[in-house]
C-alpha positions as CSV (number, residue, x, y, z in Angstrom):
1,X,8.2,-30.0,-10.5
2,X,6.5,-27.5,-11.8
3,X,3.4,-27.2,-14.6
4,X,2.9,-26.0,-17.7
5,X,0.9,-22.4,-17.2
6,X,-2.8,-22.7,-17.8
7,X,-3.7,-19.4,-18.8
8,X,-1.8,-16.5,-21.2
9,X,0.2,-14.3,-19.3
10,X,-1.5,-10.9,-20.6
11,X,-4.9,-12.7,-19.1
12,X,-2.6,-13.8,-15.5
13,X,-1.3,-9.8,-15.6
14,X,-4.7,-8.6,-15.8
15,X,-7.0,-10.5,-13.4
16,X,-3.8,-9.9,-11.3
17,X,-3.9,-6.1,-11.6
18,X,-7.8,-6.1,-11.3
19,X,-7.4,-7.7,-7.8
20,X,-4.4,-5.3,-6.4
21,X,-6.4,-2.4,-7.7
22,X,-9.8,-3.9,-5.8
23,X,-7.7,-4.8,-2.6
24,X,-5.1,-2.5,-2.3
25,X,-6.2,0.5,-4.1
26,X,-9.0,0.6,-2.9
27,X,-9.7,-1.8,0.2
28,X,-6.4,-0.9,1.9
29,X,-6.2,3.3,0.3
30,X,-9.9,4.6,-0.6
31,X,-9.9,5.4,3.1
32,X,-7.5,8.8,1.9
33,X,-9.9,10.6,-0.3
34,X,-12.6,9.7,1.9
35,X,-11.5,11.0,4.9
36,X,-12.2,14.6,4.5
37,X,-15.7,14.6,3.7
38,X,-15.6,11.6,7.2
39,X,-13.4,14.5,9.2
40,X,-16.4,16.9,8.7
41,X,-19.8,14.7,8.4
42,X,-19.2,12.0,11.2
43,X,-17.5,14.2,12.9
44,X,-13.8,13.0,13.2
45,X,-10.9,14.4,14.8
46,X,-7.3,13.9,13.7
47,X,-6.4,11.6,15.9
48,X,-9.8,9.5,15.9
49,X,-9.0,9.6,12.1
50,X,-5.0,8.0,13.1
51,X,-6.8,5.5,15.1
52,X,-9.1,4.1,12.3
53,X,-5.8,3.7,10.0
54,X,-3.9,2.4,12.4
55,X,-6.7,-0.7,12.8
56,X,-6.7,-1.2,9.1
57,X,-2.7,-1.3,8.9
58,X,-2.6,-3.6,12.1
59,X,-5.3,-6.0,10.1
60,X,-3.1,-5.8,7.4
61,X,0.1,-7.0,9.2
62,X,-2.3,-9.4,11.3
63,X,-3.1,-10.8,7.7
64,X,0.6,-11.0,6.3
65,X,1.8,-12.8,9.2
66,X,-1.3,-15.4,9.6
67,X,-0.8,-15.8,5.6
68,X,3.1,-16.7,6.3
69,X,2.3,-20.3,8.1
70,X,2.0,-22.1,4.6
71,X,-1.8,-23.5,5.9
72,X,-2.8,-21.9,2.6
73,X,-0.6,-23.8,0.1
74,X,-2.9,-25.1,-2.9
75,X,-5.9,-23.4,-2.0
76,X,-4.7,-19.6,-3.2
77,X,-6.9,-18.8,-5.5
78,X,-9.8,-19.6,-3.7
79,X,-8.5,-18.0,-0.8
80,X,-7.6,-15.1,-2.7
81,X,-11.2,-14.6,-4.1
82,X,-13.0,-14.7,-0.8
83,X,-10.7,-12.2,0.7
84,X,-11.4,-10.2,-2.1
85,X,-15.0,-10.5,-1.4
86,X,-14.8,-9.5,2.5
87,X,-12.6,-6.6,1.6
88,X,-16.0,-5.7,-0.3
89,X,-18.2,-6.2,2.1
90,X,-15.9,-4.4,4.7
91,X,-16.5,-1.4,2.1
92,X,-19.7,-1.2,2.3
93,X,-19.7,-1.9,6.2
94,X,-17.7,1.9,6.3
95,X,-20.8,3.4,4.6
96,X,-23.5,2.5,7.3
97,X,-21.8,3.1,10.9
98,X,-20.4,6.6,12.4
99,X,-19.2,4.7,15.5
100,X,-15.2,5.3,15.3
101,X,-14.4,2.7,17.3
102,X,-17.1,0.4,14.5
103,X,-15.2,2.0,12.3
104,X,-11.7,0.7,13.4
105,X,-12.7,-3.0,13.3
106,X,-14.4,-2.7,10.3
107,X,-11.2,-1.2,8.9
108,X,-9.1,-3.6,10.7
109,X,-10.8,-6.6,9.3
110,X,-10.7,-5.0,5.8
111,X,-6.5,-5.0,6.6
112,X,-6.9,-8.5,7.0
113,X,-8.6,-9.2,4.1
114,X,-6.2,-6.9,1.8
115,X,-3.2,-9.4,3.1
116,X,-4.6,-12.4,1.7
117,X,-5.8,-11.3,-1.5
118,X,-2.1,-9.8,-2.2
119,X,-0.6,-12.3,-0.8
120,X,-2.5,-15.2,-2.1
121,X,-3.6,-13.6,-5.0
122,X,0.2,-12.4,-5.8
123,X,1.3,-16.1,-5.4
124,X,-1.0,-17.9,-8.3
125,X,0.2,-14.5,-10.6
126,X,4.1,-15.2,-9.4
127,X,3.9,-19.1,-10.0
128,X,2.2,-18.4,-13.7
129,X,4.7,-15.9,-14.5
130,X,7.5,-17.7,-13.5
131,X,6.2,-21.3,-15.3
132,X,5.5,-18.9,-18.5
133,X,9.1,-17.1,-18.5
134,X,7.3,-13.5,-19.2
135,X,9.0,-10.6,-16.9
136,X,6.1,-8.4,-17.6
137,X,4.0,-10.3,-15.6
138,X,4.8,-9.0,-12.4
139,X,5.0,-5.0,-13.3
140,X,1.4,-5.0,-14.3
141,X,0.5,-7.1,-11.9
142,X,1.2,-4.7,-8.9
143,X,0.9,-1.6,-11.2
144,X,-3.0,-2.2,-10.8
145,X,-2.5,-0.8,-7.2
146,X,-1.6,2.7,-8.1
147,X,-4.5,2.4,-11.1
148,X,-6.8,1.4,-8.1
149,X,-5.6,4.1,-6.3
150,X,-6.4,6.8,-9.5
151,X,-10.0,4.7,-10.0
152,X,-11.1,5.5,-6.4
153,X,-9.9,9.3,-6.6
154,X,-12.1,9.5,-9.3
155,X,-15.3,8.0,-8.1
156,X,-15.0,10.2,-4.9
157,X,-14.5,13.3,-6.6
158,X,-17.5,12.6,-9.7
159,X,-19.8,11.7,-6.2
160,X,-18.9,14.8,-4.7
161,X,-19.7,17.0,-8.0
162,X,-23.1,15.0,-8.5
163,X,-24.6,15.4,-4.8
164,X,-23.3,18.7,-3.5
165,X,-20.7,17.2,-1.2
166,X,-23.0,17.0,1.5
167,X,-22.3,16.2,4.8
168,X,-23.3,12.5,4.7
169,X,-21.6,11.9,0.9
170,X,-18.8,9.8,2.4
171,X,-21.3,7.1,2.8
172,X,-21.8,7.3,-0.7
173,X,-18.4,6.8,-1.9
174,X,-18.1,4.0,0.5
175,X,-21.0,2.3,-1.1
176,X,-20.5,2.9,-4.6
177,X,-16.7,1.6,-3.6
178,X,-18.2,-2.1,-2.7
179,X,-20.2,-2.0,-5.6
180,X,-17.4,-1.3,-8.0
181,X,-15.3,-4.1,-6.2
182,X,-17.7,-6.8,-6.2
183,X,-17.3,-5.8,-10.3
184,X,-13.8,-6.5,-10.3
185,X,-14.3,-9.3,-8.5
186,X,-16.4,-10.9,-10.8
187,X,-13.8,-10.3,-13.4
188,X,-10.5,-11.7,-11.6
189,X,-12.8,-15.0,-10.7
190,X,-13.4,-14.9,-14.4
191,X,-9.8,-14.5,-15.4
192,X,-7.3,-15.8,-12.6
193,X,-6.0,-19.6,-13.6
194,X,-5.6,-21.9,-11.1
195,X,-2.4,-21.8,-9.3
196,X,0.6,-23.5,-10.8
197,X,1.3,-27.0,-8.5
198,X,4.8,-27.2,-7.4
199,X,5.6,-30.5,-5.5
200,X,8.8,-29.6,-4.0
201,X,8.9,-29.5,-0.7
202,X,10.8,-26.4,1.0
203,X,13.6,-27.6,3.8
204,X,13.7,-25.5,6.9
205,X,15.0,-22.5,7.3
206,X,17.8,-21.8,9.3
207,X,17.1,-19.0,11.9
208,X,18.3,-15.3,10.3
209,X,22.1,-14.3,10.9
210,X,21.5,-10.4,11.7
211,X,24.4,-8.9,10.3
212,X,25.3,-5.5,10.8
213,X,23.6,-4.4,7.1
214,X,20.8,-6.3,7.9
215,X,19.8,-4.7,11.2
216,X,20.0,-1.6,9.7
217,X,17.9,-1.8,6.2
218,X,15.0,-3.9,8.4
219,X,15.6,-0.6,11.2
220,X,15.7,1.6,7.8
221,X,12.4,-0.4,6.3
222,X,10.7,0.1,10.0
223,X,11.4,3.9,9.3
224,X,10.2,4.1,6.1
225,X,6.4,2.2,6.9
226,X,6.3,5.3,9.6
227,X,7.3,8.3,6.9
228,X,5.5,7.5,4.2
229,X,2.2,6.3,5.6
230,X,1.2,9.6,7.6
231,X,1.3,11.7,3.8
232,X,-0.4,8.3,2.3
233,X,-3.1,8.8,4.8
234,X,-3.7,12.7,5.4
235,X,-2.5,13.9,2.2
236,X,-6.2,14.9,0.7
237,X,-7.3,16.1,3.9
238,X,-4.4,18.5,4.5
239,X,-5.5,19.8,1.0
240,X,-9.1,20.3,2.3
241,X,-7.4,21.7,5.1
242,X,-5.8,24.2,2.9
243,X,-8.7,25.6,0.6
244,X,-6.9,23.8,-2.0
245,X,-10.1,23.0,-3.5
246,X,-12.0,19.8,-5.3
247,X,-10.6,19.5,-7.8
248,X,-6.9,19.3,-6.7
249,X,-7.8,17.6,-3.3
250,X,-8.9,14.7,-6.5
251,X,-5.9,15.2,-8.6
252,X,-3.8,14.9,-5.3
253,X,-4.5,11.1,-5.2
254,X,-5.3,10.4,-8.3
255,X,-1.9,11.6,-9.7
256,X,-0.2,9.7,-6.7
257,X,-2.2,6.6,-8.3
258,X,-1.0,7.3,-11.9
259,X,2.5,7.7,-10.7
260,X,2.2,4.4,-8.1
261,X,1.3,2.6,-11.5
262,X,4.1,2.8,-13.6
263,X,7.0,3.3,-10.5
264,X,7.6,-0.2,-10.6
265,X,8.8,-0.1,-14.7
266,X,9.8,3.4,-14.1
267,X,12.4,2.7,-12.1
268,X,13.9,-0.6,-13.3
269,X,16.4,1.0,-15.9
270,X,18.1,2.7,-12.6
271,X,17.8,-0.5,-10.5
272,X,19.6,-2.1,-13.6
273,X,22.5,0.6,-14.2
274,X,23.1,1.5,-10.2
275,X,22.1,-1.5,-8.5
276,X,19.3,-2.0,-5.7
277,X,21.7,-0.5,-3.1
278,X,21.8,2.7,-4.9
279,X,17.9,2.8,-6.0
280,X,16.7,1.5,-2.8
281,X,18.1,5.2,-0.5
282,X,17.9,7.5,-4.1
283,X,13.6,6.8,-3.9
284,X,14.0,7.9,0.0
285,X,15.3,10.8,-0.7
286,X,13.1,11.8,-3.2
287,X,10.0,10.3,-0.8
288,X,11.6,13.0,1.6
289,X,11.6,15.4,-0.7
290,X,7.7,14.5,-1.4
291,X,6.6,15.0,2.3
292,X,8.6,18.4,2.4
293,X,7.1,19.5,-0.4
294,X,3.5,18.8,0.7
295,X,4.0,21.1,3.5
296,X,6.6,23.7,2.0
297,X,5.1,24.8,-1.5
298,X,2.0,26.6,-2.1
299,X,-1.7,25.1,-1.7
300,X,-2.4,24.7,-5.2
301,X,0.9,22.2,-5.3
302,X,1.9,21.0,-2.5
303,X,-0.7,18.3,-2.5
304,X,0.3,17.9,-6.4
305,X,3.9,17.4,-5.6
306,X,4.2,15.5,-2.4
307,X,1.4,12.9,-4.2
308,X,3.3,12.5,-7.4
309,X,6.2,11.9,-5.9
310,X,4.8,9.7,-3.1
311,X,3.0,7.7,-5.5
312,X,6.6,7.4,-7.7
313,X,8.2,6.0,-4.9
314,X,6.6,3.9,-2.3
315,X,6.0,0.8,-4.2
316,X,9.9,0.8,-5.7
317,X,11.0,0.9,-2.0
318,X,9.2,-1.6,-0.5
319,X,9.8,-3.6,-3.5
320,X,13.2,-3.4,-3.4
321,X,13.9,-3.6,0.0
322,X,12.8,-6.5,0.6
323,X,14.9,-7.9,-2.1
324,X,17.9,-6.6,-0.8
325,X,16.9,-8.4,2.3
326,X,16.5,-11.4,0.9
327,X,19.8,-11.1,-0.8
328,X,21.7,-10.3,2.1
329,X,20.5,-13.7,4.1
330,X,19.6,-15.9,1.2
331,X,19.7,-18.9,3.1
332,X,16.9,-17.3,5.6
333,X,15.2,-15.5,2.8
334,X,11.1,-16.5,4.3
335,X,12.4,-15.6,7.4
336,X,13.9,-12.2,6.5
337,X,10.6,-11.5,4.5
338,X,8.3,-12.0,7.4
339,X,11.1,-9.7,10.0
340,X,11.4,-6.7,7.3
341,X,7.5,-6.8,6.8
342,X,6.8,-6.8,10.6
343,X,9.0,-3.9,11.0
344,X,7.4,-2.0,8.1
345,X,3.7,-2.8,10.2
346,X,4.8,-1.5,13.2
347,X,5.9,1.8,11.4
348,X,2.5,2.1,9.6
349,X,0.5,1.2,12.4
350,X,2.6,4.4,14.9
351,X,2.2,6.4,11.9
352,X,-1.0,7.6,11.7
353,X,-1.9,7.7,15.3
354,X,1.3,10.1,16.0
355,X,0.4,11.9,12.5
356,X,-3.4,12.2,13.9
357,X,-2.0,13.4,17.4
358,X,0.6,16.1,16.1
359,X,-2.2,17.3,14.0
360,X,-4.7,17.6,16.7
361,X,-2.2,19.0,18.9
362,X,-1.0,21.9,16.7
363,X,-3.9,22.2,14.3
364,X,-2.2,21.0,11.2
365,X,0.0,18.2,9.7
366,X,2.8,20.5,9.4
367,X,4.4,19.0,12.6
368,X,3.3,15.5,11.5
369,X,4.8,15.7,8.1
370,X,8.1,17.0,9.6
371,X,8.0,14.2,11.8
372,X,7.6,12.0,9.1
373,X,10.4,13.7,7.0
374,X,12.5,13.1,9.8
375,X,11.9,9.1,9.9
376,X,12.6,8.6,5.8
377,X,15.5,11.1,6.4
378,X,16.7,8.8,8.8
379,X,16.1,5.9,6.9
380,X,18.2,7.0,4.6
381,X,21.1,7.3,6.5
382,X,20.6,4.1,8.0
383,X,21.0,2.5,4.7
384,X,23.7,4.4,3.3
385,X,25.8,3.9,6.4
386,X,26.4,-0.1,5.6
387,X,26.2,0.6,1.7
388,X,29.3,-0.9,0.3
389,X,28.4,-4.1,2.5
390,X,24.9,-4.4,1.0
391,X,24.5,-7.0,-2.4
């Protein structure tokens, strides 16, 4: 039985947007418009650079799996608040070591700490938006990713224009970073209500039936972790890489950010018209379109383009995804969630360290971004193949 929610939902949405922005934003994604100014002042090659994004994104699925064993139940928003405070402290770690391979756990233990502040954090928002009835709960909640996202872009780039851009500025950004987190952090202890008790005790699962359609959206989900993540993570670089200058390597990510905010609502009138099926391969191909275009157009918009339209889709496609998922084996729904998100890890953790490789190989990202292309193309046609079978 459930209780009756102890705090507004506007005050739920926001301490829930302040912590996605603090984790995810910029704990799991602040790592992008830092890594230029890291690329020239540590030094870091390209695929030194894969490696330290591959450790945060295997933290990160380390997390979401350890989170999955239920030990947690009752104790989520204290949880929530500590990983919030490591994923701080892993911040300001970055900002006081040049060792890469320091670097990597320190990013890899941020990863973990990202998991279980969305994932605990996420779960006192859900259980207080579903006690209160309010459907705009949820859309704000993770729309504070994308404004963490914009929040870091800016910091970078008003760092930058202050000190020169010097060669040892990253450690700045990483620094001021942990300070503006430990802010935020302050707030969402202020404004996150407990979570809301349920009593009810879930019955076992049964183990997943892997149906035809099923096989292919988790292989299709798999795909998609590998596409989008090697634009998420060398976008702003490949527009240093380009002479695209300041202040569009800032509007690269901070435009992806903007657009990452507001996907989520953005999108919903199409998901209610066509249907999940339909919305779910249409944001692929447009994601496909993205990564082409951040390769193809010139280099005063191809960062422009491929962010806004990376930003516009990501979050809609793992969102809905894994509802489609869970709607295909409802009966193993936990189950199907924990297989779809392992598949999507494994994709973002090959990701950057074949995006990093291709790069260092050929002397661009061209290569990698084709390669990644390729994966959302195919993706795509994975889904659409069992189409008229999925819900």
């Amino acid at each position: 039985m459930l209780q009756r929610p102890t705090a507004s939902p506007a005050r739920t949405a926001l301490a829930g947007a302040i912590a996605m922005a603090a984790a995810m934003g910029f704990g799991r994604f602040v790592f992008t418009p830092i890594l230029p100014g890291m690329v020239a002042g540590v030094p870091l090659s390209a695929s030194q650079a894969g490696w330290i994004a591959a450790a945060n994104f295997a933290g990160y699925l380390a997390g979401a799996i350890l989170a999955s064993f239920g030990w947690g139940a009752g104790r989520e928003r204290r949880i929530g608040l500590l990983a919030l405070l490591v994923s701080s402290l892993a911040l300001a770690a970055m900002g006081v070591t040049d060792d890469v391979s320091l670097l990597a756990l320190v990013r890899f233990v941020a990863g973990l700490a990202s998991a279980f502040a969305m994932i605990f954090v996420t779960a006192v928002v859900s259980g207080q938006a579903q006690a209160s009835g309010d459907r705009t709960v949820m859309p704000i909640h993770f729309g504070g990713v994308g404004m963490g996202i914009a929040l870091s872009s800016l910091i970078v780039y008003l760092l930058a224009t202050l000190d020169g851009g010097g060669a040892r500025a990253w450690r700045a950004d990483w620094l001021a970073c942990a300070a503006v987190t430990l802010a935020m952090l302050a707030a969402v202890a202020r404004l996150l209500p407990a979570p809301v008790a349920n009593t009810a005790v879930s019955p076992p699962e049964p183990s997943i039936a892997w149906t035809r359609p099923l096989s292919l959206l988790t292989l299709s989900y798999g795909l998609f972790g590998f596409g989008y993540v090697i634009t998420a993570t060398f976008i702003v670089t490949m527009a240093r890489m380009g002479d695209a200058g300041p202040a569009i390597e800032f509007l690269t990510w901070f435009v992806t950010g903007l657009t990452a905010a507001v996907s989520i609502l953005a999108w919903a009138p199409q998901a209610r018209r066509a249907g999940l099926r339909s919305t779910y391969p249409l944001a692929l191909v447009l994601q496909t379109v993205g990564v082409l275009a951040s390769i193809a157009l010139p280099a005063s918009l191809a960062p422009l383009v491929g962010g806004a339209l990376l930003g516009a889709t990501f979050m809609v496609v793992t969102a809905h995804g894994l509802q489609i998922g869970q709607m295909i084996a409802p009966e193993s729904s936990r189950r199907v969630l924990a297989a779809m998100t392992a598949a999507f890890g494994v994709g973002q953790i090959v990701g950057p360290l074949v995006g990093g490789w291709a790069a260092d190989l050929t002397g661009s990202f061209a290569l990698a971004s084709l390669l990644g292309a390729g994966a959302l193309a195919l993706a795509t046609l994975a889904v659409l193949s069992v189409r008229d079978s999925l819900p």
